[in-house]
Backbone as XML, in Angstrom:
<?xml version="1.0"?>
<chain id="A" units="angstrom">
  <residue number="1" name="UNK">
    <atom name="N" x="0.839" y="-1.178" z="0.000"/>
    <atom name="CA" x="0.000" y="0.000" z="0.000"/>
    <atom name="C" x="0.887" y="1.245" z="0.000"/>
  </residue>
  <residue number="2" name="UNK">
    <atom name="N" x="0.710" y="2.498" z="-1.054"/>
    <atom name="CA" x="1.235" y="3.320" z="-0.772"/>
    <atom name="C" x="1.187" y="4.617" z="-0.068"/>
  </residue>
  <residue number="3" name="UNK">
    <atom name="N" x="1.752" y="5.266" z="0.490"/>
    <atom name="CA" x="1.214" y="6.287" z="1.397"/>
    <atom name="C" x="0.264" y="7.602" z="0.800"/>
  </residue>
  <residue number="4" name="UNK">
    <atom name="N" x="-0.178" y="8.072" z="1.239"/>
    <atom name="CA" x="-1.124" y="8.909" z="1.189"/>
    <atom name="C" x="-0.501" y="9.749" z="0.640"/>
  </residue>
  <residue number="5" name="UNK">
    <atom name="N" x="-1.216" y="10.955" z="-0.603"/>
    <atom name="CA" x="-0.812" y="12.602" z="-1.172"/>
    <atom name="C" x="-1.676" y="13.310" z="-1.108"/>
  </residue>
  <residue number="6" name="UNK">
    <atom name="N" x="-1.113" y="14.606" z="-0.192"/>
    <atom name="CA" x="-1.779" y="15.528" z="-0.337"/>
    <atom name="C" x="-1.329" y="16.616" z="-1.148"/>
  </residue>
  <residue number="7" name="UNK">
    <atom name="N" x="-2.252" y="16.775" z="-2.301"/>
    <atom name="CA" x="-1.625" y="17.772" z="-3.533"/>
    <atom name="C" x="-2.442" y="19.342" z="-3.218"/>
  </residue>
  <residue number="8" name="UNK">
    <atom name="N" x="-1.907" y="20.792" z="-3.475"/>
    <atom name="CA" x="-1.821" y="21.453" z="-2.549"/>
    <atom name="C" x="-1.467" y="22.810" z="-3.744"/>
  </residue>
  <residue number="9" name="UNK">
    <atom name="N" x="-2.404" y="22.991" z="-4.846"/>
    <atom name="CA" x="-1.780" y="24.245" z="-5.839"/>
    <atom name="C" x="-1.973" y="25.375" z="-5.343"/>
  </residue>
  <residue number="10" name="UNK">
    <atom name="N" x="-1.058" y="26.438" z="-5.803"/>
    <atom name="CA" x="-0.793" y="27.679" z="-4.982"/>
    <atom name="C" x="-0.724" y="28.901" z="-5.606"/>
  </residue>
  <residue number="11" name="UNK">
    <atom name="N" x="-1.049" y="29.740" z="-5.520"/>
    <atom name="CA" x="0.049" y="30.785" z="-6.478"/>
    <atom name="C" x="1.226" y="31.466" z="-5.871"/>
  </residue>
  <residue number="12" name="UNK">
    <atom name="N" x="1.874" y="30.906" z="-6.787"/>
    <atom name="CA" x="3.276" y="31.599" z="-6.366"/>
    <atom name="C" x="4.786" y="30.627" z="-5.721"/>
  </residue>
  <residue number="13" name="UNK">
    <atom name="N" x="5.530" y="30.660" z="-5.810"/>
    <atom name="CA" x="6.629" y="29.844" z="-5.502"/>
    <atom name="C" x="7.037" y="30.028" z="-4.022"/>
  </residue>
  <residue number="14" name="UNK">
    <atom name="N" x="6.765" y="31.351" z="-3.733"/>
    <atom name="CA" x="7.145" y="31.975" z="-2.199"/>
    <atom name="C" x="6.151" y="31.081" z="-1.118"/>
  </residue>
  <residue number="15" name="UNK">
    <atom name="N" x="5.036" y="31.408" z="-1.948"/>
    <atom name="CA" x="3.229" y="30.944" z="-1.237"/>
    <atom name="C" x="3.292" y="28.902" z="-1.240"/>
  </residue>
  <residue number="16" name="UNK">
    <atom name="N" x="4.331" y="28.009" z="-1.854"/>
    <atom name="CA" x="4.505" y="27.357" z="-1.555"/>
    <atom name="C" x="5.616" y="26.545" z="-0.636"/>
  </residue>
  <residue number="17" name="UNK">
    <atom name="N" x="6.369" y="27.808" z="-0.860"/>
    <atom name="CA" x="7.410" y="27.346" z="0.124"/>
    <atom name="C" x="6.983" y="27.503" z="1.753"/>
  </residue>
  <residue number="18" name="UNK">
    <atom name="N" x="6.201" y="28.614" z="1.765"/>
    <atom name="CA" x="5.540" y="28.932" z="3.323"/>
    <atom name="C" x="4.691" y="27.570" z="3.601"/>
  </residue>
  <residue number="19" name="UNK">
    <atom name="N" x="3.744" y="26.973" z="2.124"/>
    <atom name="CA" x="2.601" y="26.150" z="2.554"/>
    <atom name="C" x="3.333" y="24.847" z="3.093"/>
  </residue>
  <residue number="20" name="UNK">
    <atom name="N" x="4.511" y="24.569" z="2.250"/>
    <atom name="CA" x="5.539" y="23.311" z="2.632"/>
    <atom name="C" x="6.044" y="23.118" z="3.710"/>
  </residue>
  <residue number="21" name="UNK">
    <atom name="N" x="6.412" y="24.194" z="3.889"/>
    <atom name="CA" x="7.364" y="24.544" z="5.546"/>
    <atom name="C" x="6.241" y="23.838" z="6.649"/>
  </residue>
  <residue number="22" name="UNK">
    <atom name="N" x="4.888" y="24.780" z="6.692"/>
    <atom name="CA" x="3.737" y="25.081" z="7.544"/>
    <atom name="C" x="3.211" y="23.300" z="7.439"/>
  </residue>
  <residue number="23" name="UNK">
    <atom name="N" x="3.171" y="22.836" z="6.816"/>
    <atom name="CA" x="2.875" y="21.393" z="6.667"/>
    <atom name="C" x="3.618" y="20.331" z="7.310"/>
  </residue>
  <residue number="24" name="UNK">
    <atom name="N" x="4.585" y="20.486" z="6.718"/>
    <atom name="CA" x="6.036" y="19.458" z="7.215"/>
    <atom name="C" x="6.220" y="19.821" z="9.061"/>
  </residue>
  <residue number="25" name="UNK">
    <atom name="N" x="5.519" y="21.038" z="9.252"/>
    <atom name="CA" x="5.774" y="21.289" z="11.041"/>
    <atom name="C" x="4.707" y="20.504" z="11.587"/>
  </residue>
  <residue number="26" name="UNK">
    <atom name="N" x="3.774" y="20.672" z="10.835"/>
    <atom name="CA" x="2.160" y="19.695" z="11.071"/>
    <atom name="C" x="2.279" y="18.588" z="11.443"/>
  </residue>
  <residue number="27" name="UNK">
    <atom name="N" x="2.937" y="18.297" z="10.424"/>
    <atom name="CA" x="2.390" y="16.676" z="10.871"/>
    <atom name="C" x="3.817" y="16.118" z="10.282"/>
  </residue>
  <residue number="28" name="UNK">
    <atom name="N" x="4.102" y="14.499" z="10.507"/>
    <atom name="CA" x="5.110" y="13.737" z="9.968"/>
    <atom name="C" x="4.872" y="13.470" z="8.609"/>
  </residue>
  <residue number="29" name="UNK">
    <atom name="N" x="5.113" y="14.313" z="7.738"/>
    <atom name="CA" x="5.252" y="14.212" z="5.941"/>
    <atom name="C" x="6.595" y="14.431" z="5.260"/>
  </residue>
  <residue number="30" name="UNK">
    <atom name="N" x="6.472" y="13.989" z="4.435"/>
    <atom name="CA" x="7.296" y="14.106" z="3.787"/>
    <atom name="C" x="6.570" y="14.968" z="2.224"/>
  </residue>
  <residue number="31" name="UNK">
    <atom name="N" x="7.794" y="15.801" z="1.446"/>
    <atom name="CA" x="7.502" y="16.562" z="-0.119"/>
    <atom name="C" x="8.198" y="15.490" z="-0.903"/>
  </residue>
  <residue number="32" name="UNK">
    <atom name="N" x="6.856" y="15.148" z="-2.060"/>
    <atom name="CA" x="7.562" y="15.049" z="-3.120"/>
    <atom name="C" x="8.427" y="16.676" z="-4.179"/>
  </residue>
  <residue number="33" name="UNK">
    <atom name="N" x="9.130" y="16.431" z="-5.104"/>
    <atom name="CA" x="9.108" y="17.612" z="-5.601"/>
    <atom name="C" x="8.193" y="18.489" z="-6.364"/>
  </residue>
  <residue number="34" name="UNK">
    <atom name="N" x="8.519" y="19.693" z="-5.914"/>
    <atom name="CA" x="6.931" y="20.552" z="-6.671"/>
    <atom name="C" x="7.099" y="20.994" z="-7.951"/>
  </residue>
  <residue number="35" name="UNK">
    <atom name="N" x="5.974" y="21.325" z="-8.434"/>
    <atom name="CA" x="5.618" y="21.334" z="-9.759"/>
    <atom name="C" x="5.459" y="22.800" z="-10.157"/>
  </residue>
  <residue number="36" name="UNK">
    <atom name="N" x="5.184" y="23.451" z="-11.140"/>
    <atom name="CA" x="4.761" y="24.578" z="-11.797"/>
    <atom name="C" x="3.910" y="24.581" z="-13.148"/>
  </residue>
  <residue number="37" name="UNK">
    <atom name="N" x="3.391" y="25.461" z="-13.094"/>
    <atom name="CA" x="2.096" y="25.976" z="-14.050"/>
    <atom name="C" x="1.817" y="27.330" z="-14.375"/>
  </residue>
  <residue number="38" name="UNK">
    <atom name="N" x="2.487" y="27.846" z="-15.996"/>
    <atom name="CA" x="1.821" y="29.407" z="-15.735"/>
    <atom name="C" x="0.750" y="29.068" z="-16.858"/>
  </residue>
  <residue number="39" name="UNK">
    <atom name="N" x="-0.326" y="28.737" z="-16.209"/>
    <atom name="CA" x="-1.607" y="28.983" z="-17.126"/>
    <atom name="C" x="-1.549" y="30.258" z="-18.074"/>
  </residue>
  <residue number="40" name="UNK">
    <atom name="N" x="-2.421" y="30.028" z="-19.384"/>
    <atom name="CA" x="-2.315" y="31.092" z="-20.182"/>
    <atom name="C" x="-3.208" y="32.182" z="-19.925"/>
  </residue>
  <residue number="41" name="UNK">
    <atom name="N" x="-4.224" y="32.233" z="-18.909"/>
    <atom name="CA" x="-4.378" y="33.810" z="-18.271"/>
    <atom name="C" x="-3.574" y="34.196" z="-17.469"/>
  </residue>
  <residue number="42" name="UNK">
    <atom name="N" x="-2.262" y="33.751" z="-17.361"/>
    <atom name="CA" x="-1.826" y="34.270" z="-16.332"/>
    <atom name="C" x="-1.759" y="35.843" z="-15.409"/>
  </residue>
  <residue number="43" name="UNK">
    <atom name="N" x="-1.554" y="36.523" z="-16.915"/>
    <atom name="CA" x="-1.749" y="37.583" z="-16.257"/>
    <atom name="C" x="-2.727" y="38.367" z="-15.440"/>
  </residue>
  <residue number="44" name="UNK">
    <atom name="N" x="-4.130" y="37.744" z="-15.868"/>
    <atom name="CA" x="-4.679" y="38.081" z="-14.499"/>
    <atom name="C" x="-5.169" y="37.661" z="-13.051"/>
  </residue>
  <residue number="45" name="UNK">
    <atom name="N" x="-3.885" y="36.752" z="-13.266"/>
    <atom name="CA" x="-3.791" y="35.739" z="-11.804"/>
    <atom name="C" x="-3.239" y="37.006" z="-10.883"/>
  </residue>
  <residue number="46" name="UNK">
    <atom name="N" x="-3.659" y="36.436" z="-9.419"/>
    <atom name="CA" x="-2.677" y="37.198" z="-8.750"/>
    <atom name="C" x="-1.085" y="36.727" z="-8.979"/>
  </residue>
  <residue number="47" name="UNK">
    <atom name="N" x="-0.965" y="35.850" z="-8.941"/>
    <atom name="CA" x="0.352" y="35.825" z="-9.344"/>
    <atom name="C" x="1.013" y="34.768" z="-10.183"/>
  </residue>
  <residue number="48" name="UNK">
    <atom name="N" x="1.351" y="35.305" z="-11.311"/>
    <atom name="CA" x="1.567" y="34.434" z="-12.556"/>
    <atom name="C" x="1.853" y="32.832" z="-12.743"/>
  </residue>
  <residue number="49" name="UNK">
    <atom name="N" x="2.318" y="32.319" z="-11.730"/>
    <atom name="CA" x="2.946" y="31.218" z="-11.558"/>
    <atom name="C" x="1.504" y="30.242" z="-10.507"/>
  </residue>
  <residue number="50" name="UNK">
    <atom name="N" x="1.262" y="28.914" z="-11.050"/>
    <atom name="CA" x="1.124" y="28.228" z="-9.815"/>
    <atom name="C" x="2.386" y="26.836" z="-9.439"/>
  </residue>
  <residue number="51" name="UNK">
    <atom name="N" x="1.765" y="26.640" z="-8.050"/>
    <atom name="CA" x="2.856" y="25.910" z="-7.917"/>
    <atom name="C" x="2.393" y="24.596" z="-7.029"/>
  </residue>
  <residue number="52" name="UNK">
    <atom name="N" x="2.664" y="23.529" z="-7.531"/>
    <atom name="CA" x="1.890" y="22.546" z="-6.727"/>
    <atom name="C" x="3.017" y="22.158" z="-5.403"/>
  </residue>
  <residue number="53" name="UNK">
    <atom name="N" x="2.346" y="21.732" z="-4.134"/>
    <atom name="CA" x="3.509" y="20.870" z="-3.486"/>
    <atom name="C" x="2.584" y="19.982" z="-2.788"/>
  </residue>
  <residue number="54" name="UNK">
    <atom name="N" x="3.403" y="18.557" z="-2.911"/>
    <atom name="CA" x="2.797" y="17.678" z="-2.958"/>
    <atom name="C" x="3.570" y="16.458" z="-1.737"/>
  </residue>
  <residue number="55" name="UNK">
    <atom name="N" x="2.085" y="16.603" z="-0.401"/>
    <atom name="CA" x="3.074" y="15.932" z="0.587"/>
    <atom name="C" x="2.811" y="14.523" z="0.701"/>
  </residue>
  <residue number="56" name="UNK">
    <atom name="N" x="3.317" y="13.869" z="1.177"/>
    <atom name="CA" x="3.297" y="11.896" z="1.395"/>
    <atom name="C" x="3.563" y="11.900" z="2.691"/>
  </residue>
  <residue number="57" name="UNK">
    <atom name="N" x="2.933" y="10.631" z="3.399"/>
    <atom name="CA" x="2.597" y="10.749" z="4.257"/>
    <atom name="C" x="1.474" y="9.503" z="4.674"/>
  </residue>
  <residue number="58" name="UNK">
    <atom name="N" x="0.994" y="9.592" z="6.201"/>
    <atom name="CA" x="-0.377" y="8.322" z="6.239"/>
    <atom name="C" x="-1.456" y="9.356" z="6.342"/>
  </residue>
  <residue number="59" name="UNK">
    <atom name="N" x="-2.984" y="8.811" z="6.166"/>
    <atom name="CA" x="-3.843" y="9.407" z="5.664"/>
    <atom name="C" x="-3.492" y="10.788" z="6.988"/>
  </residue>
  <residue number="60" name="UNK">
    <atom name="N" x="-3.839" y="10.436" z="8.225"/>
    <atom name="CA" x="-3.708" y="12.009" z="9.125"/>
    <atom name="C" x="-3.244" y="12.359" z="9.308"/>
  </residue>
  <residue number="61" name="UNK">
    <atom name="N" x="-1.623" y="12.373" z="8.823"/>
    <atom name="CA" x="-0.365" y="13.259" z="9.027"/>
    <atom name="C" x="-0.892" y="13.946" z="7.420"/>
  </residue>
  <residue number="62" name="UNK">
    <atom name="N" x="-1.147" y="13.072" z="6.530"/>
    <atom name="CA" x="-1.812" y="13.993" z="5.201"/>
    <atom name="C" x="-2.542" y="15.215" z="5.375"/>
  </residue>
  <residue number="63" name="UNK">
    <atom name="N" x="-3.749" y="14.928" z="6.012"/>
    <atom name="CA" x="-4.757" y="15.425" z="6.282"/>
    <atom name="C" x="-4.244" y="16.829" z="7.302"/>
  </residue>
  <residue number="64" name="UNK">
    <atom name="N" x="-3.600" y="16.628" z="8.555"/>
    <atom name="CA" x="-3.002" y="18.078" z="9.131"/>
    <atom name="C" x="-2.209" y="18.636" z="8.256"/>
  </residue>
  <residue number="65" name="UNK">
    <atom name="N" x="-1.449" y="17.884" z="7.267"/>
    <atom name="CA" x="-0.578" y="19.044" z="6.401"/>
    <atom name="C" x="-1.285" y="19.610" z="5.533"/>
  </residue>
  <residue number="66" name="UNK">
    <atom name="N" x="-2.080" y="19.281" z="4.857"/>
    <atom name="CA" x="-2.837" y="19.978" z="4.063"/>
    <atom name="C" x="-3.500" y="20.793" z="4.632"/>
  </residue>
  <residue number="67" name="UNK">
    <atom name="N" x="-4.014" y="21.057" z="5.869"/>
    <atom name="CA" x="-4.709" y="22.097" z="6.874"/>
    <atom name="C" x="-4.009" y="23.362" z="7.051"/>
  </residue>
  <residue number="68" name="UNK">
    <atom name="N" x="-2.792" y="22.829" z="7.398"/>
    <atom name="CA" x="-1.845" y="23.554" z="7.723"/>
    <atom name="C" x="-1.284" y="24.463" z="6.376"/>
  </residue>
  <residue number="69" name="UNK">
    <atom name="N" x="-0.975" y="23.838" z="5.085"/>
    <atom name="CA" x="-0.583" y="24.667" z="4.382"/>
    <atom name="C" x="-1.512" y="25.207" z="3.666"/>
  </residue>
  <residue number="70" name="UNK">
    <atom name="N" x="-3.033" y="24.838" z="3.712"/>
    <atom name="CA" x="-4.412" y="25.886" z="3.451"/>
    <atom name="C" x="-4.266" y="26.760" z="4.160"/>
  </residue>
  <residue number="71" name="UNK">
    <atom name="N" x="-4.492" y="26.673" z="5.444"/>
    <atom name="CA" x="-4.573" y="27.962" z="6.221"/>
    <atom name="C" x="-3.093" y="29.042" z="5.850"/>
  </residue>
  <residue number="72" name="UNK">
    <atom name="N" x="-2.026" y="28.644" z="5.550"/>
    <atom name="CA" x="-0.733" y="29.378" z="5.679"/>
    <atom name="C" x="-1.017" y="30.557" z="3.802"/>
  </residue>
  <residue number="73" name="UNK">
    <atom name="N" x="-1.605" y="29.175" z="3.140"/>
    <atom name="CA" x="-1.404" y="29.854" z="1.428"/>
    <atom name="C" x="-2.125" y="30.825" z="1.280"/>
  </residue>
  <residue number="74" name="UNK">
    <atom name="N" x="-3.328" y="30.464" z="2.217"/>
    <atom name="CA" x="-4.608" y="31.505" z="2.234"/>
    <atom name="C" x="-4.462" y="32.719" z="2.380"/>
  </residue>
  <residue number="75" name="UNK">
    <atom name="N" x="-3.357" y="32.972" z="3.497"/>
    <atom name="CA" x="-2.792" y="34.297" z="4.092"/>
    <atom name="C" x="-1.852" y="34.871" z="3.093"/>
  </residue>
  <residue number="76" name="UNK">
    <atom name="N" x="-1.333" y="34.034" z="2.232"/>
    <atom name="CA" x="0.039" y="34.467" z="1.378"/>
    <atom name="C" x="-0.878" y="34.925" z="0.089"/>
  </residue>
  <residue number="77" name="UNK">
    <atom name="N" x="-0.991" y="34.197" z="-1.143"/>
    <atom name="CA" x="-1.338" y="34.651" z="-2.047"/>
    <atom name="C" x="-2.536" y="33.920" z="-2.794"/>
  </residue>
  <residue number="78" name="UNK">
    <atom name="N" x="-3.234" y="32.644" z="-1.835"/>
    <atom name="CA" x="-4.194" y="31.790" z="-2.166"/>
    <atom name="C" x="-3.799" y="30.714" z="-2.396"/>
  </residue>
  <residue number="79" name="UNK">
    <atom name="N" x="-4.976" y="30.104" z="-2.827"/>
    <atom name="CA" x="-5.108" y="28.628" z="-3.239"/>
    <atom name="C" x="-5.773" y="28.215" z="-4.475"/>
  </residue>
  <residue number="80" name="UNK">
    <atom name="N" x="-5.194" y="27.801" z="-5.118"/>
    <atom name="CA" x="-5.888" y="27.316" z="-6.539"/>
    <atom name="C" x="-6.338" y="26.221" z="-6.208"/>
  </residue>
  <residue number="81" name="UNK">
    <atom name="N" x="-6.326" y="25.069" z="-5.817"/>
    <atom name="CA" x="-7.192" y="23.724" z="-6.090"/>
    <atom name="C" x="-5.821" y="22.799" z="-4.804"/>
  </residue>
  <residue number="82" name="UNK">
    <atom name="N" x="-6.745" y="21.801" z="-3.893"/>
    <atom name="CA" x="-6.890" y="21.200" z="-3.070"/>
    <atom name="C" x="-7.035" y="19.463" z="-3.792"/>
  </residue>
  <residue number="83" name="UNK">
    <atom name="N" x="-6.754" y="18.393" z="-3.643"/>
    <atom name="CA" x="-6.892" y="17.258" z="-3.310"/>
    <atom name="C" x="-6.136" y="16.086" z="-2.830"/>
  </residue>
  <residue number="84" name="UNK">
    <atom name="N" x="-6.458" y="15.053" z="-1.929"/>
    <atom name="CA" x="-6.065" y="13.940" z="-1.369"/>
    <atom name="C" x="-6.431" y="12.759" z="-1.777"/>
  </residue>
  <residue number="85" name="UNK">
    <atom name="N" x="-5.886" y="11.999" z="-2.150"/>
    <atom name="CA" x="-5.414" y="10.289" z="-2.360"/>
    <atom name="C" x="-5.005" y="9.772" z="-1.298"/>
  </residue>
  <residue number="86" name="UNK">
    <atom name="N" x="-5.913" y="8.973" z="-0.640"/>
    <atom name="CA" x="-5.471" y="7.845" z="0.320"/>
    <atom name="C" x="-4.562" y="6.493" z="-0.184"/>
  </residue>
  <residue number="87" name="UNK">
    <atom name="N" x="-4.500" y="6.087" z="-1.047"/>
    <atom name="CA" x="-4.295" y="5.362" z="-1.477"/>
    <atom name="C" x="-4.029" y="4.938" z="-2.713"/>
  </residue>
  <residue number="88" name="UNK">
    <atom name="N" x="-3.116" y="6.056" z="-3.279"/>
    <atom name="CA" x="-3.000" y="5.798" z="-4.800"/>
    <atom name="C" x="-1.922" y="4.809" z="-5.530"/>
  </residue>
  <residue number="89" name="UNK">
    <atom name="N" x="-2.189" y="4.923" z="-6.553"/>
    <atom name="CA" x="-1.086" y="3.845" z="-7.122"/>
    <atom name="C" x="-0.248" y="3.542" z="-7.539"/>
  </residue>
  <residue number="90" name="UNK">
    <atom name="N" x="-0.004" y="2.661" z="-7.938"/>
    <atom name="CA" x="1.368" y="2.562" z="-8.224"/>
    <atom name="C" x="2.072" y="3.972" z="-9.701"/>
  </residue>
  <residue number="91" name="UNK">
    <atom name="N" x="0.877" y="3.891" z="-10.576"/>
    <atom name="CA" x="1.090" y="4.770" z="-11.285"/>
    <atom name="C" x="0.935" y="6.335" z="-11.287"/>
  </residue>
  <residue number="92" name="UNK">
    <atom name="N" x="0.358" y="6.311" z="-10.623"/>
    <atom name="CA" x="-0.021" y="7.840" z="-9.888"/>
    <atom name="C" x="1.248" y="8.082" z="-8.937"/>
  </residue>
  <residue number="93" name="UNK">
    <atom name="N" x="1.798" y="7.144" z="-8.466"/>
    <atom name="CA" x="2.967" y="7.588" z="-7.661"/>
    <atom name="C" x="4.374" y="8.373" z="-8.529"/>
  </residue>
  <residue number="94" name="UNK">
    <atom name="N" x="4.660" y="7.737" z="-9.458"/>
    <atom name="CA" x="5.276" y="7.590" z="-10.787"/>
    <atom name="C" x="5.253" y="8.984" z="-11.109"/>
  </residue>
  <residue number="95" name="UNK">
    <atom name="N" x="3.676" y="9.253" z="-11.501"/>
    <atom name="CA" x="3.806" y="10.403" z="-12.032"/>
    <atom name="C" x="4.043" y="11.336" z="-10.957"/>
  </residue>
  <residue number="96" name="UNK">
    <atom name="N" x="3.361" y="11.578" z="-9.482"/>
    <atom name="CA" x="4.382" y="12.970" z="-8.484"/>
    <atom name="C" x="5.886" y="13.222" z="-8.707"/>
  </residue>
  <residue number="97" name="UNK">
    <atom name="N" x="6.985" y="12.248" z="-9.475"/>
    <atom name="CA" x="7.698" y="12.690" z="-9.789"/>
    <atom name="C" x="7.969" y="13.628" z="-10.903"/>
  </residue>
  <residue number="98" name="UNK">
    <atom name="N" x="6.790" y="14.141" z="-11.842"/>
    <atom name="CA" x="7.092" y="14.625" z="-12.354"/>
    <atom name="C" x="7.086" y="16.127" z="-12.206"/>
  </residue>
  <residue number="99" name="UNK">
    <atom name="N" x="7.906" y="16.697" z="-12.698"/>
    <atom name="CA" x="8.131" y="18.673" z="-12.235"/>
    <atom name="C" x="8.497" y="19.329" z="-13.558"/>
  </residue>
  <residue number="100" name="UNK">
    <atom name="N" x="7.777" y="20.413" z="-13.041"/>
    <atom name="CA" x="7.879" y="21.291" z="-14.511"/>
    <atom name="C" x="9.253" y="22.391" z="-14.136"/>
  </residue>
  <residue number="101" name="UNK">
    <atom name="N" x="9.589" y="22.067" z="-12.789"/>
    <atom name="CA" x="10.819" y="22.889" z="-12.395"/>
    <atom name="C" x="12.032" y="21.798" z="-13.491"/>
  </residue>
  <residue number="102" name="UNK">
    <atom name="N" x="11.859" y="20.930" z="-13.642"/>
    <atom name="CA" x="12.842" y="20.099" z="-14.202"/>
    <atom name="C" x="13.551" y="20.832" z="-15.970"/>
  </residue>
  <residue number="103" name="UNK">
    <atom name="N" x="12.493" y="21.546" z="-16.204"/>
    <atom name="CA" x="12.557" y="21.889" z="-18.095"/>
    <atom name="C" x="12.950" y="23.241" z="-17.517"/>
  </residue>
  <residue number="104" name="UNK">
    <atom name="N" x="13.581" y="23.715" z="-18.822"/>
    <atom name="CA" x="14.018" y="25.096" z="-19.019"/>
    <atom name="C" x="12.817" y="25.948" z="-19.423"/>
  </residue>
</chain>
């Protein structure tokens, strides 16, 4: 069985590093690496960039980190979109490795 993800989009790179931090104090998680997205409205995002971070973990160390870095992103620059996998798979695991920080 694999551990639990809580995926966690943000705007902004700053607004995820606070949500990561604020999480990882929460509860016992661990980050996969985070992701990026500048959607093509960007510009009238608050802030051009989103940024996913994505924690692992068992379902209620999941569950407080994701609390924790809602409440933290909320204060910073928002939240684009929220969800949790208890139990995902083998292929879904596969893909959290993938990052758009990785490309030029």
């Amino acid at each position: 069985m694999n551990q639990a993800v809580g995926i966690l989009e943000v705007y902004g790179l700053v607004c995820a590093f606070l949500a990561a931090d604020a999480g990882c104090k929460a509860a016992n998680v661990t980050l996969e690496d985070f992701d990026k997205n500048k959607p093509g409205n960007a510009d009238s995002l608050p802030v051009p960039l989103l940024v996913t971070v994505k924690f692992r973990g068992g379902v209620a160390d999941v569950e407080a980190a994701m609390e924790a870095g809602l409440e933290t992103a909320r204060k910073v620059s928002g939240v684009v979109g929220q969800h949790m996998i208890a139990n995902p798979t083998d292929d879904t695991c596969k893909l959290l490795k993938l990052s758009g920080f990785d490309r030029s």
